[in-house]
N, C-alpha and C positions, 0 to 999 in steps of 0.2 A: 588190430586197429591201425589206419592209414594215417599217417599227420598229412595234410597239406599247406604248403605255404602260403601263406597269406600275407597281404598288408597290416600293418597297424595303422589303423585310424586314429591317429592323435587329432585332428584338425579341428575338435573345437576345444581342444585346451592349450594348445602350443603351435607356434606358426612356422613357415619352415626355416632351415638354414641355408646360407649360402657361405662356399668354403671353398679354398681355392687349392688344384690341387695338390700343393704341400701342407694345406692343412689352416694354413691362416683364415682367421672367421673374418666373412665380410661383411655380412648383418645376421643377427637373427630371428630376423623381420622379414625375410626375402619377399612377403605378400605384398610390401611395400616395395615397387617398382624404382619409386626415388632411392633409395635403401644400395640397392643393387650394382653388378661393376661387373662387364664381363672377362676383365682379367684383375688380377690380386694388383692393390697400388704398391706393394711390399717385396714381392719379390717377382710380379710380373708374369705369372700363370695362369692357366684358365680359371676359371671357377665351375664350379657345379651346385646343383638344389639338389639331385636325385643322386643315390646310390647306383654307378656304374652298373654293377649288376644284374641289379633287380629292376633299377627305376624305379625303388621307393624314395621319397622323399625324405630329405633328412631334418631330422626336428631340432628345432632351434627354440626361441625363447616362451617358457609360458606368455599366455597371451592378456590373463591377468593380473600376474605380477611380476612383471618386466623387471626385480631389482636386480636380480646376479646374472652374470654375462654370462652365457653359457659358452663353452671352450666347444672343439671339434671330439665327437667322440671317436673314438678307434674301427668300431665295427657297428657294420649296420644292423639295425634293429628290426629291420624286415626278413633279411637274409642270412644274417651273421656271419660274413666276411666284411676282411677288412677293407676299411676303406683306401684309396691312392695317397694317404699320407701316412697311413700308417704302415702299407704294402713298402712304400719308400725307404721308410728309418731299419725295416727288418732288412730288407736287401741292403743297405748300406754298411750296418752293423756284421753282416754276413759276410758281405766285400771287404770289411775291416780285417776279420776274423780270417779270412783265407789270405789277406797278407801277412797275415803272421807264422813267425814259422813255429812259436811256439804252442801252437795249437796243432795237434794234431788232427787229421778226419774225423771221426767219433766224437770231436772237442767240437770243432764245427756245426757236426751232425746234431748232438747236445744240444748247442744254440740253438740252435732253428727248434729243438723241441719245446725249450723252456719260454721263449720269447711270449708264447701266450699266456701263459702263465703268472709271468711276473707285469703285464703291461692288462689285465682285464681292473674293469673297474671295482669291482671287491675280490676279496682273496676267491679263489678256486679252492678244491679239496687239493692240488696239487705245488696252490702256493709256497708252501713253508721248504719242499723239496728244491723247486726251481730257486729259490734263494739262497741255498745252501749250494748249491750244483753250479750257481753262476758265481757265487764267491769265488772256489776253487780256479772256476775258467779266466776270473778278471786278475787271480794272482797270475795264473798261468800266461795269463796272453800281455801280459805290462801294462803301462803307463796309458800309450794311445787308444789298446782296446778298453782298458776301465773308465777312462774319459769318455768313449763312444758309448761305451754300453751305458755309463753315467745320463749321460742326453737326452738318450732312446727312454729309460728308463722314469726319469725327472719329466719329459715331456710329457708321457701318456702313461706311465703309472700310477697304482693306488696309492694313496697317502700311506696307507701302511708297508706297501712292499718300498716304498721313498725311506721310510724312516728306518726300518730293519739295515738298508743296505748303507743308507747313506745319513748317521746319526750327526 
């Protein structure tokens, strides 16, 4: 059997997002034109509604019950890469990590495996490893890289993988 990729048609429960991109949500309303901003007032980026990639649209608020803000998610739900803010914080963290000299290559190499792991919206079957593997890496790499990986982490990780690392 072939999978092919498709869109998800959310569009008559939730309307799209507009996000700019590092990531700051600028409505979750985008259908509403007034709503809308073609650079972020925050840090002065473009914005986008659609997934680079795919050109799926990114979902933003239900549409009838608007109470909780929805945040930017990490990866697209049509395609499942990440999106240009979350592509950001991993190359950043990565640029961290290669300034360090107490990380060795394989340590690096490490990072980039576990980063999805610890930042998906519920645990993976690989969660509880990538917690234990990045402990190691943030005694290894100091102060600057636990602070960064701290960030990355706090930003766009689950509540659970937050509380495990960061009680």
């Amino acid at each position: 059997m072939v999978l092919t990729m498709q869109r998800v048609d959310f569009s008559n429960s939730y309307d799209v997002q507009q996000t700019c991109l590092n990531g700051h949500v600028i409505t979750n309303y985008a259908s509403d034109e007034a709503r809308t901003q073609f650079a972020c007032d925050i840090c002065g980026a473009k914005t986008i509604t659609v997934c680079p990639d795919c050109k799926g649209p990114i979902r933003g608020g239900h549409k009838y019950s608007p109470v909780q803000p929805v945040g930017p998610d990490a990866y697209c739900l049509h395609c499942g890469k990440p999106f240009p803010w979350t592509r950001s914080r991993f190359d950043a963290l990565r640029e961290i990590a290669a300034e360090r000299d107490e990380l060795s290559v394989r340590d690096r190499e490490q990072l980039s495996e576990l980063l999805p792991d610890l930042i998906a919206k519920t645990e993976t079957p690989r969660t509880q490893l990538a917690i234990v593997q990045i402990k190691k890496l943030v005694t290894k790499g100091g102060k600057v890289f636990a602070a960064a990986v701290r960030k990355v982490v706090v930003d766009v990780g689950s509540e659970s993988v937050k509380k495990i690392l960061f009680p």
